[in-house]
N, C-alpha and C positions, 0 to 999 in steps of 0.2 A: 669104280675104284679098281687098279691093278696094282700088282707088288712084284717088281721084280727082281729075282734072288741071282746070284753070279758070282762065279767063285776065279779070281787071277790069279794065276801061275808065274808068279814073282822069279827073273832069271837072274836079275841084278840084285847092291844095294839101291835103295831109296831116299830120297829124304824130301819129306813135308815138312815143308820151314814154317815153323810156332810163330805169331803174327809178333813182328816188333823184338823180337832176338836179334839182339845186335851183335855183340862182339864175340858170342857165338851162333850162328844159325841153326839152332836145335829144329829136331825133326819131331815130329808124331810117331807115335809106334805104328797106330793106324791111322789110316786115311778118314780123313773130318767129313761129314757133311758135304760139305761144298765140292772137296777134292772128287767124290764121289759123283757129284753132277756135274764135275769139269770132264770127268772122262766118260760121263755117259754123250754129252754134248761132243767130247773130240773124236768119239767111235762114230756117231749119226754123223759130223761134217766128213770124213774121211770117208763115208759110206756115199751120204748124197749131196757132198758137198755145199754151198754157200756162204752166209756169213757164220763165223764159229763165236761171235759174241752173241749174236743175235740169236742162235743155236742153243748157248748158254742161260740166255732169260728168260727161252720160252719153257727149257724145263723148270726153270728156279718158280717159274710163275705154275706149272699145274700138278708141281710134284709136292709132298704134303711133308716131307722129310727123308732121310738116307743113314744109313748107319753099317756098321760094319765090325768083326769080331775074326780072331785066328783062332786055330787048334794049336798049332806046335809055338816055343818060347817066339821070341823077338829078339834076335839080338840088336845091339846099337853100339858104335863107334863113333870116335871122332877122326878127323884128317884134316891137315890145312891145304887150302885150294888157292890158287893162287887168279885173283880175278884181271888184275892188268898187270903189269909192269912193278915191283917194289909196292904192293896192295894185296896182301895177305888174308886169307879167312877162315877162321875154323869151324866146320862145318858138322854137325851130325851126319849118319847114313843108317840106315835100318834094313835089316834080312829077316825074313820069314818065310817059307816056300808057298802057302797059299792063305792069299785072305779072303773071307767072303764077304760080300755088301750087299746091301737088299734097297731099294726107294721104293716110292709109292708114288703112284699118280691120282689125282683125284678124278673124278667123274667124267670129269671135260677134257681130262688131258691120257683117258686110254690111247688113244691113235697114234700120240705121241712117245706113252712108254710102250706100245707095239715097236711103233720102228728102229726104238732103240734095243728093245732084246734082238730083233735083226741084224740091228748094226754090232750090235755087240759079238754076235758068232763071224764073222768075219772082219774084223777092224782091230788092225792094232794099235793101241794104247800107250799112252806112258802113265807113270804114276807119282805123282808129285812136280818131277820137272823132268824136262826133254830126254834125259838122260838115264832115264830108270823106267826102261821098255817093259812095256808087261801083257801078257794075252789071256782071253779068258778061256777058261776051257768048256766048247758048245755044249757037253752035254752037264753042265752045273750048271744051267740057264734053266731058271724055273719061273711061272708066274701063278700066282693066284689072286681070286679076289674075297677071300676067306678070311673075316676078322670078325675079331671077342672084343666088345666092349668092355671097355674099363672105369667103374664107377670110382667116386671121391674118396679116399678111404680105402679101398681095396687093395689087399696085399696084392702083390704082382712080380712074377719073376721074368727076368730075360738073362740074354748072354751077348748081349752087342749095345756098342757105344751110345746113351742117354743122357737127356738132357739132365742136366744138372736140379731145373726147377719141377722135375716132377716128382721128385723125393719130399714128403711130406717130413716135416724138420729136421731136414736132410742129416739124416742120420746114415756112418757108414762106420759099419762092421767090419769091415776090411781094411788094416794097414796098409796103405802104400799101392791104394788105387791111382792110376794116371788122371790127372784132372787137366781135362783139354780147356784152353780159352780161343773160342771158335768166333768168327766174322762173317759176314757173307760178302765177299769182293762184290756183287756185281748191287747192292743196295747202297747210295751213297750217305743213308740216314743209319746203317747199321752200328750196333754196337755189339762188344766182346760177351760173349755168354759165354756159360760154364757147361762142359760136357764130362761125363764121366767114361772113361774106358773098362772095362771089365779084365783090368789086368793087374798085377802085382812086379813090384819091381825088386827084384834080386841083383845087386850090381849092376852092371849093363847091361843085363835081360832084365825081359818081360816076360812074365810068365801068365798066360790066361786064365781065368776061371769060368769052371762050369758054366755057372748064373752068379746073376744079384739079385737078391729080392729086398724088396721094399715096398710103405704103404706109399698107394698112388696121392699127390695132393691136387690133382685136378681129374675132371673128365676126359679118358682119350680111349684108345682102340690098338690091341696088340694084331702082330701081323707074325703068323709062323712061317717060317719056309721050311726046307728039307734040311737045312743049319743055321739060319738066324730067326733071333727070336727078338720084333724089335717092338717098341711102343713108341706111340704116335702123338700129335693131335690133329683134331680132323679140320681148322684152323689154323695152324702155324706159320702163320704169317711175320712180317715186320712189322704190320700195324700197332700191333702192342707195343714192338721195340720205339718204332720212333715218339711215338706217345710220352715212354718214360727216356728218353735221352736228354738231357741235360743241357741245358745251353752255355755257351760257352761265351767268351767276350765280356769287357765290361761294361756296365752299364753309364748311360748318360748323367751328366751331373743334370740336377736341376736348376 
C-alpha cells in the first residue's frame, strides 16, 4: 500500500459542480474523491499519454480512497455564465490558494500510484473543469506507506474530507459542517453518499478546522502525511453500494 500526499497551487477561481444542481451550479469548497482521481488520471495521460478514461478506471480500481483539506478560508461566489445564445447559468466559483489531497493505492496498484507522483511533478492540471488550471508544487509530493489501524469504537481524529458512514451515530459537534453528496462518475451502479468536509461556513467563506474527532463505526486504517490526516477502508469498494441500491421501475402486474 502507498499514500500519496500533494499539495496545488490554485491561480484561478474553481468550481466542482455539486451532482444534480440545477438552476444553480453549486461548487464544492473542496475537491471530492473522485475530482481527486480525475486529476491524478489527467496528470499520468498528459505525462504518458493514451486513453484518459481508461487512465481514470485503472486508478478508481486500485486506489482505496482520496480526500483532501485547506489551511487558509475558502471563499465562494456566484456569477451567471452565459452557456449558448439567450441560455443563462448561475454558476458558483471557489478561491483558496492551496489545497492538499492525499489517495491511497492498495498493494497491487503501488506501480500505479509511483507513476502518478511522477506525473504529478511535471503535469499540468486543472481542477474541476477545463478552466481552473492548477499545478502542484514538486516539493509537497510525499509518499508513504505508514498506517494506524483503526478499531470499531475508537475515537479518531483527522482534518480532511470523510466519509459520512464512519461516524458512529453520526454525531457532529460542529454547526455548519459542509456536507458533501459524492458519486463515483465512472461506476454506472453507483449511488449518492454523504461526505463530510472539515469546514465551517461563515457567509460565503469557509473557514477550516484543525480536526474532527469522532468514535470510528467500522474497521479502517488512518494514513498521515506531512498535512493530511485521512481515514480509510481497506475495502471501499461499490460492492457494498450496488448491493443496497434500490431498484427502480414498476413492477409487473400479475
Amino acid at each position: 500500500m502507498i499514500a500519496i500526499e500533494f499539495r496545488l497551487k490554485v491561480s484561478s477561481m474553481y468550481s466542482i459542480r455539486v451532482p444534480y444542481s440545477y438552476q444553480c451550479a453549486r461548487t464544492y469548497p473542496l475537491p471530492a474523491p473522485s475530482t481527486i482521481k480525475g486529476l491524478c488520471a489527467n496528470a499520468l495521460w498528459r505525462k504518458e499519454g493514451g486513453d484518459p478514461v481508461a487512465l481514470m478506471k485503472t486508478i478508481h480500481e486500485v486506489s482505496l480512497g482520496a480526500t483532501s483539506r485547506a489551511e487558509q478560508s475558502i471563499a465562494v461566489s456566484s456569477c451567471t455564465v452565459q452557456m449558448v445564445p439567450k441560455n443563462v447559468l448561475l454558476r458558483q466559483f471557489a478561491f483558496t490558494p492551496n489545497i492538499d489531497c492525499l489517495i491511497v493505492f492498495r498493494d497491487d496498484g503501488e506501480n500505479v500510484g509511483k507513476r502518478v507522483e511522477e506525473a504529478l511533478k511535471v503535469s499540468p492540471i486543472y481542477l474541476g473543469d477545463s478552466e481552473s488550471l492548477v499545478c502542484v508544487k514538486p516539493e509537497s509530493i510525499y509518499s508513504t506507506e505508514i498506517v494506524e489501524d483503526v478499531t470499531k469504537g475508537q475515537e479518531v481524529i483527522v482534518n480532511s474530507l470523510l466519509k459520512f458512514d464512519f461516524i458512529k451515530d453520526k454525531p457532529i459537534d460542529k454547526k455548519g459542517i459542509a456536507l458533501y453528496m459524492q458519486d463515483d462518475p465512472i461506476d454506472s451502479e453507483a449511488v449518492l453518499e454523504r461526505y463530510i468536509a472539515p469546514l465551517i461556513q461563515e457567509g460565503d467563506n469557509y473557514k477550516p478546522l484543525n480536526s474532527i474527532s469522532f468514535i470510528s463505526a467500522k474497521k479502517a486504517f488512518i494514513v498521515k502525511g506531512q498535512r493530511v490526516r485521512g481515514i480509510f477502508c481497506y475495502e471501499d469498494k461499490q460492492t457494498e453500494k450496488v448491493t443496497q441500491k434500490s431498484k427502480r421501475g414498476r413492477k409487473k402486474k400479475e
